[in-house]
C-alpha positions as CSV (number, residue, x, y, z in Angstrom):
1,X,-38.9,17.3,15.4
2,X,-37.9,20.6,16.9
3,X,-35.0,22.8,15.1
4,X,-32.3,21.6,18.2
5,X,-32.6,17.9,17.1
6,X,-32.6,18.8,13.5
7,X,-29.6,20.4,13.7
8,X,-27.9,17.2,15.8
9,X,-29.3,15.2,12.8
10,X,-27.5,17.1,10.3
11,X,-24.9,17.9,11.8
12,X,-24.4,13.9,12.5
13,X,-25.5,13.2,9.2
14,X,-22.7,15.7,7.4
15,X,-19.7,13.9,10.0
16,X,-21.2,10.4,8.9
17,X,-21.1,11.1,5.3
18,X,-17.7,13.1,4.8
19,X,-16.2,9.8,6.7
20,X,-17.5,7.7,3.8
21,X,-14.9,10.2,1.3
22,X,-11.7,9.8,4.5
23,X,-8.5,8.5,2.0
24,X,-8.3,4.9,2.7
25,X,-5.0,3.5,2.3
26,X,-1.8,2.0,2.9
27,X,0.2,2.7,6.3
28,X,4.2,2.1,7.3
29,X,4.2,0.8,11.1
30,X,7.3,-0.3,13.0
31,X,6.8,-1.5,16.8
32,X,10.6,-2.8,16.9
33,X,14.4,-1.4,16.4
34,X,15.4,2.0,15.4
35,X,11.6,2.8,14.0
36,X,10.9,4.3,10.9
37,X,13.8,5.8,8.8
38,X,12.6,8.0,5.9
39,X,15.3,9.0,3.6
40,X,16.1,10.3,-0.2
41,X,16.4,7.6,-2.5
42,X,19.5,7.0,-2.8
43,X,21.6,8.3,-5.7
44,X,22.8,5.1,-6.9
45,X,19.6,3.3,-6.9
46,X,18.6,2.7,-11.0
47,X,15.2,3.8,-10.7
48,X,15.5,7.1,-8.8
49,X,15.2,9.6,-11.9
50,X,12.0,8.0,-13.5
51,X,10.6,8.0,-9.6
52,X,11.7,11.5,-9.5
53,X,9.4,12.1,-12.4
54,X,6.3,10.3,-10.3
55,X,6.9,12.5,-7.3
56,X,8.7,9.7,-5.3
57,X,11.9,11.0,-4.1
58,X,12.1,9.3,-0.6
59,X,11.6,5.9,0.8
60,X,11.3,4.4,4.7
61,X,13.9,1.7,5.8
62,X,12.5,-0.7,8.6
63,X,9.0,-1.4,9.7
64,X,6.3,-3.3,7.7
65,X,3.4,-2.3,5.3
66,X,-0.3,-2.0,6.6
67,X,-4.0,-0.9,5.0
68,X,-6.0,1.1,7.2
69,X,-9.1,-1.1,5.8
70,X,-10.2,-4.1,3.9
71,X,-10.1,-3.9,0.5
72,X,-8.1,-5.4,-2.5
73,X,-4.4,-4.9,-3.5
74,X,-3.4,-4.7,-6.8
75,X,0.7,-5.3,-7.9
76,X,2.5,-4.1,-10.4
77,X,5.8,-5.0,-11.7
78,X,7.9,-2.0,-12.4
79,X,11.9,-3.5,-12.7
80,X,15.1,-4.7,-11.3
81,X,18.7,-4.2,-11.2
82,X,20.3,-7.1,-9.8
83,X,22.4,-10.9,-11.2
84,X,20.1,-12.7,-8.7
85,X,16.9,-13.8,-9.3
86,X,14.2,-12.2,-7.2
87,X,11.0,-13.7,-6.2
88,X,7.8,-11.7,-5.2
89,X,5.1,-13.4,-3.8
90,X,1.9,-12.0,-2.1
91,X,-1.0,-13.5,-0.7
92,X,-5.0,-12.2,0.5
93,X,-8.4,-13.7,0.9
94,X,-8.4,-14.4,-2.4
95,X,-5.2,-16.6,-3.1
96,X,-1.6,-15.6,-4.1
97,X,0.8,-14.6,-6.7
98,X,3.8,-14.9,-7.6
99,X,6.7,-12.7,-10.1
100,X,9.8,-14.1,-11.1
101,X,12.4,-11.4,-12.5
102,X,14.4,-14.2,-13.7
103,X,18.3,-14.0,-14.0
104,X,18.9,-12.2,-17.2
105,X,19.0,-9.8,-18.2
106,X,20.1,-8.1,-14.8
107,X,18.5,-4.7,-15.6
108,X,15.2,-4.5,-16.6
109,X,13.2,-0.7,-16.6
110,X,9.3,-1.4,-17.0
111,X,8.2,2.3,-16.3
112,X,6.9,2.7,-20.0
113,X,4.8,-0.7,-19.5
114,X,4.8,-1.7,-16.2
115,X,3.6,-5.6,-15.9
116,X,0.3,-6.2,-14.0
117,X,1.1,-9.0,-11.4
118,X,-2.6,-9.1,-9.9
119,X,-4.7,-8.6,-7.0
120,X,-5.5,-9.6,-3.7
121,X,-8.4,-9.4,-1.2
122,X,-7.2,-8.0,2.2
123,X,-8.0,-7.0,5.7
124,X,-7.0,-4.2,7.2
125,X,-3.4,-4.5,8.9
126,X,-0.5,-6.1,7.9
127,X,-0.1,-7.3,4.4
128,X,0.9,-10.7,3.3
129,X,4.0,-10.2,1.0
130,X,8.0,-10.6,0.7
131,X,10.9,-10.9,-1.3
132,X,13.0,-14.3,-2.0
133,X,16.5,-14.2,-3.6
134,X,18.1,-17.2,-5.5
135,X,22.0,-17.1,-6.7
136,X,21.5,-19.9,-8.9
137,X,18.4,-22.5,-9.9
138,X,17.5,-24.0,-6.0
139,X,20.1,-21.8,-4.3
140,X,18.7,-19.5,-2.4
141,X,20.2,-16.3,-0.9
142,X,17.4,-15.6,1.9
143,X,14.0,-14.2,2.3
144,X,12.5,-11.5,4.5
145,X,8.8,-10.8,4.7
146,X,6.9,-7.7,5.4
147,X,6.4,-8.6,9.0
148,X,9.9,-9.9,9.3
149,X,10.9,-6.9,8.0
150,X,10.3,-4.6,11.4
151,X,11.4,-7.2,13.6
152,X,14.8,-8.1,11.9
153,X,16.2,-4.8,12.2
154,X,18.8,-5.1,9.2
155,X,18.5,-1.5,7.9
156,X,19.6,-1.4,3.9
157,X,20.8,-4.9,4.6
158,X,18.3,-7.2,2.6
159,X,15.2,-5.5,3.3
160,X,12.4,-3.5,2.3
161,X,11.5,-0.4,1.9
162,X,8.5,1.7,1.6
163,X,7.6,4.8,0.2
164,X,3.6,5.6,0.4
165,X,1.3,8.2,-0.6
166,X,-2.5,7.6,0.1
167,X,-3.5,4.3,-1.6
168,X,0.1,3.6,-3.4
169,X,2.9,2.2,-2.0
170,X,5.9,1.5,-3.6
171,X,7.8,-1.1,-2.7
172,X,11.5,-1.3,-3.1
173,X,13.7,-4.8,-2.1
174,X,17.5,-5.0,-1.2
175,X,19.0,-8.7,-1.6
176,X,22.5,-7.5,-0.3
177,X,23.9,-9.8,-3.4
178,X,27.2,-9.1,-5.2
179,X,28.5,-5.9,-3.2
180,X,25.9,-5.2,-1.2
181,X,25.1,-1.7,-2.7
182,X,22.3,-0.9,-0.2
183,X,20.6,0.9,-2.9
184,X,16.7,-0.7,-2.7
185,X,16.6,-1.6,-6.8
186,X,17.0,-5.2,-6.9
187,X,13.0,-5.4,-7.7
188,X,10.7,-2.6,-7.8
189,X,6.7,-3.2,-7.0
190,X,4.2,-0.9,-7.2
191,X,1.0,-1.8,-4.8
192,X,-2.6,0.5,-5.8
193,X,-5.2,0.0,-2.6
194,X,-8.8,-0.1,-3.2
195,X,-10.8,-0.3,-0.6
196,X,-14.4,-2.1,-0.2
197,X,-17.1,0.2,-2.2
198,X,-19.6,0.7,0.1
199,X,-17.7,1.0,3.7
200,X,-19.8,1.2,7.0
201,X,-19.3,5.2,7.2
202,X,-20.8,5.0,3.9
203,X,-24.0,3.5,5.2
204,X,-24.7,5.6,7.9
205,X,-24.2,8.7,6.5
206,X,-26.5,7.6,3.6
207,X,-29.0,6.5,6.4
208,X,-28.4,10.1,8.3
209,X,-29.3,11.8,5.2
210,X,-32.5,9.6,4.0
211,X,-33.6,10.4,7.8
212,X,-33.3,14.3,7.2
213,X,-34.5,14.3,3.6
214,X,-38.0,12.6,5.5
215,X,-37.8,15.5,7.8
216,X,-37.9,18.0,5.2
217,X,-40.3,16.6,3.0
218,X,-42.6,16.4,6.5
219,X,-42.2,19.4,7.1
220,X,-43.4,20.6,3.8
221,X,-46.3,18.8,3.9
222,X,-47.2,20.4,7.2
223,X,-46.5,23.5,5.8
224,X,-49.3,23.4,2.8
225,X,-52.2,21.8,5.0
């Protein structure tokens, strides 16, 4: 191999392999409405200053929650402030869970032990999750999805709201109930992306450098006879 293809091959080799290391994560979309609204978490919202002290200060209003790649989603259950009782359910490859907040007490803060909900085998695109509200046992208030949740256009009004960094999203739900407050702390969740361990990219760059550690060890043994 002359030195103009060797430097293709590592040159494709080093592209292939830094994709294998490119942040995989989660990804706000919105195709519908107003768009994407990204805004300080609002000062009435219960759970702003132990955010604050996680680097969270903002959350998006509208669109819907997406993963850039497959992968597995695990949820975490972080707290409410609200009389009604909140339902979060999600769904994957692998099955579904469900929380339930319950109706008392109204405020719960779960920041010093936040509750491991589970996990959840996904695709890349839109996630399977949402938010149902009950006022009493068997009445419920409404639901909105995550899909829903670009199309319906409702603003603060029941809805939910993202804020994401890399492969954490959290994810912050409105039910509108006594007031509405518009303040996104009826239910906190926090969602950690993984994705799939050994990615394509992954493959091929480890196949672009096998190729050019042959080539060097060749070309050593070339060398000495």
């Amino acid at each position: 191999m002359n030195s103009k293809n060797m430097l293709k091959l590592t040159a494709t080799a080093a592209l292939l392999a830094g994709a294998s290391v490119a942040q995989a994560g989660f990804v706000p979309v919105s195709n519908v409405g107003s768009g994407l609204n990204t805004i300080d978490i609002v000062s009435n919202n219960e759970f702003r200053p132990s955010l604050a002290t996680l680097g969270v200060t903002k959350y998006t209003l509208g669109g819907s929650l997406t993963t850039d790649s497959a992968g597995s989603v695990a949820f975490y259950y972080y707290g409410k402030e609200a009389g009604y009782q909140n339902i979060f359910t999600a769904s994957g490859t692998n099955g579904s869970l469900i929380k339930d907040s319950g109706y008392s007490p109204t405020y719960t803060n779960n920041f010093g032990a936040p509750v491991a909900i589970g996990s959840v085998d996904v695709l890349s695109g839109f996630l399977n999750f949402g938010f149902c509200s009950n006022s009493a046992p068997g009445q419920s208030v409404g639901c909105v999805n995550n899909q829903q949740n670009d199309w319906l256009n409702l603003g603060s009004l029941q809805s939910i709201a993202f804020s994401v960094a890399g492969n954490v999203a959290w994810i912050f739900w409105d039910d509108s109930g006594a007031g509405p407050d518009d303040n996104h702390d009826d239910m906190l969740i926090k969602a950690v992306f993984t994705p799939r361990s050994v990615p394509e990219p992954a493959t091929l760059g480890l196949f672009g450098l096998g190729l050019l550690g042959v080539w060097a060890g060749a070309r050593r043994r070339l060398r000495k006879a």
